[in-house]
C-alpha positions as CSV (number, residue, x, y, z in Angstrom):
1,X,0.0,0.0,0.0
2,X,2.7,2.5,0.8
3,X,4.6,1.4,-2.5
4,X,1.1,2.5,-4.4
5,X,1.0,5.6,-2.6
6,X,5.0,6.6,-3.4
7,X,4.5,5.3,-7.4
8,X,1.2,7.5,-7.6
9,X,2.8,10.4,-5.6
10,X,5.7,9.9,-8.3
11,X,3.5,9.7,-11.3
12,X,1.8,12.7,-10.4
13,X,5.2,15.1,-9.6
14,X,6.2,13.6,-13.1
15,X,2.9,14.6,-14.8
16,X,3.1,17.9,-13.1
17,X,6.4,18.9,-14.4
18,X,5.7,17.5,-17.7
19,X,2.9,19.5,-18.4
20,X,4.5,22.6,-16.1
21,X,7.2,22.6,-19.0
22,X,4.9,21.6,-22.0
23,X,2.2,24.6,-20.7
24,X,4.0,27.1,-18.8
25,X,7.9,26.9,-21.3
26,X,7.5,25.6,-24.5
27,X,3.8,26.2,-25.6
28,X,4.6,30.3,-24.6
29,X,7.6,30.2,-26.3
30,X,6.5,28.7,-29.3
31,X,3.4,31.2,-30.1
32,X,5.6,33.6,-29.0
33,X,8.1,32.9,-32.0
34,X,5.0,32.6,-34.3
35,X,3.7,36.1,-33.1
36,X,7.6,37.8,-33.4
37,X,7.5,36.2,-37.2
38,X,4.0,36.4,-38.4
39,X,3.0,39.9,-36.4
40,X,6.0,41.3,-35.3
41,X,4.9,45.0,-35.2
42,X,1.7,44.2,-33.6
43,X,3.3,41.5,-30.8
44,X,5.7,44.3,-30.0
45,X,3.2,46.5,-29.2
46,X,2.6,49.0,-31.9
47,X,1.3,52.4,-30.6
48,X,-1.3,53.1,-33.0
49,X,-2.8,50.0,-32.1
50,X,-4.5,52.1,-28.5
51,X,-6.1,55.2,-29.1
52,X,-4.3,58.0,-27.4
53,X,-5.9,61.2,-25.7
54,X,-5.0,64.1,-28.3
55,X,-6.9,67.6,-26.6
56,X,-4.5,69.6,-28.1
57,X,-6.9,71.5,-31.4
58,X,-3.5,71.1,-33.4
59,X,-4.5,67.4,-33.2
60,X,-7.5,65.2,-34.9
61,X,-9.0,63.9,-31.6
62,X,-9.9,60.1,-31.1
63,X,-13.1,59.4,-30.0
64,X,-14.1,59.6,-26.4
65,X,-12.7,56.8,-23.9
66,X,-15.0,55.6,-20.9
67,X,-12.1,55.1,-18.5
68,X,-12.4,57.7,-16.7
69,X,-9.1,59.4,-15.3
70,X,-7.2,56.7,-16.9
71,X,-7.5,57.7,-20.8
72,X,-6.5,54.9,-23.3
73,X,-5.1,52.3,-20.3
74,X,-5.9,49.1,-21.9
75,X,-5.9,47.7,-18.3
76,X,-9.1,49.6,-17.4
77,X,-10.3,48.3,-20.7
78,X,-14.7,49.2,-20.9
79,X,-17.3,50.5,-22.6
80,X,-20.5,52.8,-21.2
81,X,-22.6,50.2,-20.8
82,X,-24.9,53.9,-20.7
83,X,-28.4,53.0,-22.7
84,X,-30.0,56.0,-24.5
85,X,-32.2,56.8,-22.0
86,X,-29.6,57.3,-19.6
87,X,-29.1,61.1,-18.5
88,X,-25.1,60.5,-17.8
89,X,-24.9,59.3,-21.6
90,X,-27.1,62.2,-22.5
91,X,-25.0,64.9,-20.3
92,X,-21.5,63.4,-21.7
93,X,-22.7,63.7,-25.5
94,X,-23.9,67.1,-24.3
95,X,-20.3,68.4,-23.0
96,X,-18.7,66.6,-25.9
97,X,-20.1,68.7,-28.5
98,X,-19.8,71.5,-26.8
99,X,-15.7,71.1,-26.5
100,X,-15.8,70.5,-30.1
101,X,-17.8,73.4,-30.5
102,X,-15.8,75.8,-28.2
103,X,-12.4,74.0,-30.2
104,X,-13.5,75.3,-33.5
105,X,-16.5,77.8,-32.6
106,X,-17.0,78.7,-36.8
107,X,-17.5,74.7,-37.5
108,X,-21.2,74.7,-37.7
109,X,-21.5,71.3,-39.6
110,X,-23.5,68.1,-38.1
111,X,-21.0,66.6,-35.3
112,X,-20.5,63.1,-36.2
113,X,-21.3,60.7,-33.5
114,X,-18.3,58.8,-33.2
115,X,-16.8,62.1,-31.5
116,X,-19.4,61.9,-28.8
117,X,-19.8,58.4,-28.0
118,X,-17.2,56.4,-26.5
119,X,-15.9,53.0,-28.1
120,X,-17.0,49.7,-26.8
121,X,-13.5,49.1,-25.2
122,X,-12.6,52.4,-24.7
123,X,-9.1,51.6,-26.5
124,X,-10.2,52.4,-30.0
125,X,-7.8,54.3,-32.1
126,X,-9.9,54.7,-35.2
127,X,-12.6,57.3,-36.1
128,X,-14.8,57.4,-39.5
129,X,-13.6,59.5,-41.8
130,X,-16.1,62.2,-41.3
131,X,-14.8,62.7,-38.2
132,X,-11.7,63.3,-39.3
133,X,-12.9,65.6,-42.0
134,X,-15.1,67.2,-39.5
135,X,-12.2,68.0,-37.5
136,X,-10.1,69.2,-40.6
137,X,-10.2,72.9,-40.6
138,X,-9.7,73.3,-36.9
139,X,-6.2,71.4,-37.5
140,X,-5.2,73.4,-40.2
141,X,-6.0,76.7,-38.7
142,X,-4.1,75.8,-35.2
143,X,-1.3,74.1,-37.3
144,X,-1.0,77.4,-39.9
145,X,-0.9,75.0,-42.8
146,X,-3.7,74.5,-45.7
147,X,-6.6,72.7,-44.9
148,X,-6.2,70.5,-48.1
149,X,-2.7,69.1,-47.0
150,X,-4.7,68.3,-43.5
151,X,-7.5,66.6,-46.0
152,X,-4.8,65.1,-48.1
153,X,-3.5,62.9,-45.0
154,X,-7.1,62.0,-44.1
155,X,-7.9,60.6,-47.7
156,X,-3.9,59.0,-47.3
157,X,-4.8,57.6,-43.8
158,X,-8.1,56.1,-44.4
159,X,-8.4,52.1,-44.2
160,X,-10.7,50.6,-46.1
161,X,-12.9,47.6,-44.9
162,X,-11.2,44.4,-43.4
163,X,-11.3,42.4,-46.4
164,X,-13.1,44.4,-48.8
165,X,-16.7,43.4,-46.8
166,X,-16.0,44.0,-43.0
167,X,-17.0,46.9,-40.5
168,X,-16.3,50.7,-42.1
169,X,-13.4,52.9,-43.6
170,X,-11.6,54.5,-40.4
171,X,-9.0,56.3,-39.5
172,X,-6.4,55.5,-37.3
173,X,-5.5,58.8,-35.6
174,X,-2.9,58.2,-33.5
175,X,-1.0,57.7,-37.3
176,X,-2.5,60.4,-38.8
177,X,-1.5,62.6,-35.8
178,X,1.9,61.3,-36.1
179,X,2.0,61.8,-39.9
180,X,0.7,65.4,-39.1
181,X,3.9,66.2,-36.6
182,X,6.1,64.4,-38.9
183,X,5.1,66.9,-42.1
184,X,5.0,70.4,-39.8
185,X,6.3,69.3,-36.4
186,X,4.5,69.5,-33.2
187,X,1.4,72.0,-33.2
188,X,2.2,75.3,-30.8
């Protein structure tokens, strides 16, 4: 009976560091390699993969995060969850527009909604393209430069669907904004 115990004792230090190794070492390891070769920019944590907190008018501006204090930290990662009969959801959209008004007071055009809604995650670093366009003149004005060259990187930085048939174009403004430093350097 003791010689049972000790050989099932032993089988089942042998079976934990078996799979301890399989599990915990080389299964990591090996999707690890497959992410560095397949998706290296992605596994290595691209920043225009998070959307980023641009309030600066010289900047387009992502859409809204939910996380509170904590803009854009993917480890407070949520949505809303506000219905549209909620007062908070109406009182947010409410002080959204109006900083986009107040940001751009002459822009009387329709503000799109993905400026005053937040994402599902809260991390989302694209906007539609209206957005961005909506957004266009204000950049331009702060940044001293045409507002065709600020159109011109819209129309350069707008994705089409995922595979010809999935979701909608977007922009990915934490690109964009980069592109825009990188043609007139940081706005004043």
């Amino acid at each position: 009976m003791k010689q049972d115990i000790l050989a099932s004792l032993r089988a089942a230090v042998v079976a934990l560091l078996a799979f301890t190794v399989l599990t915990g070492i080389l299964y990591p390891l090996v999707v690890m390699g497959i992410g560095q070769a397949a998706f290296s920019h992605q596994a290595n944590g691209a920043p225009e993969l998070v959307g980023q907190a641009f309030t600066h008018p010289g900047y387009i501006w992502s859409r809204p995060s939910a996380l509170g204090p904590f803009p854009y930290n993917a480890m407070n990662s949520t949505g809303t969850n506000y219905g549209q009969a909620n007062p908070a959801l109406r009182d947010a959209v409410v002080a959204r527009i109006k900083a986009l008004r107040d940001a751009d007071p002459g822009n009387t055009a329709p503000v799109p909604v993905d400026l005053v809604t937040a994402s599902a995650s809260g991390l989302d670093p694209h906007i539609s393209p209206a957005a961005a366009y909506y957004q266009a003149a204000r950049v331009a004005r702060v940044r001293g430069i045409p507002e065709d060259q600020v159109r011109a990187l819209i129309a350069e930085h707008t994705e089409g669907r995922t595979l010809g048939i999935l979701g909608e174009p977007r922009v990915n403004v934490v690109a964009l904004d980069r592109a825009l430093d990188t043609r007139t350097g940081p706005p004043r």
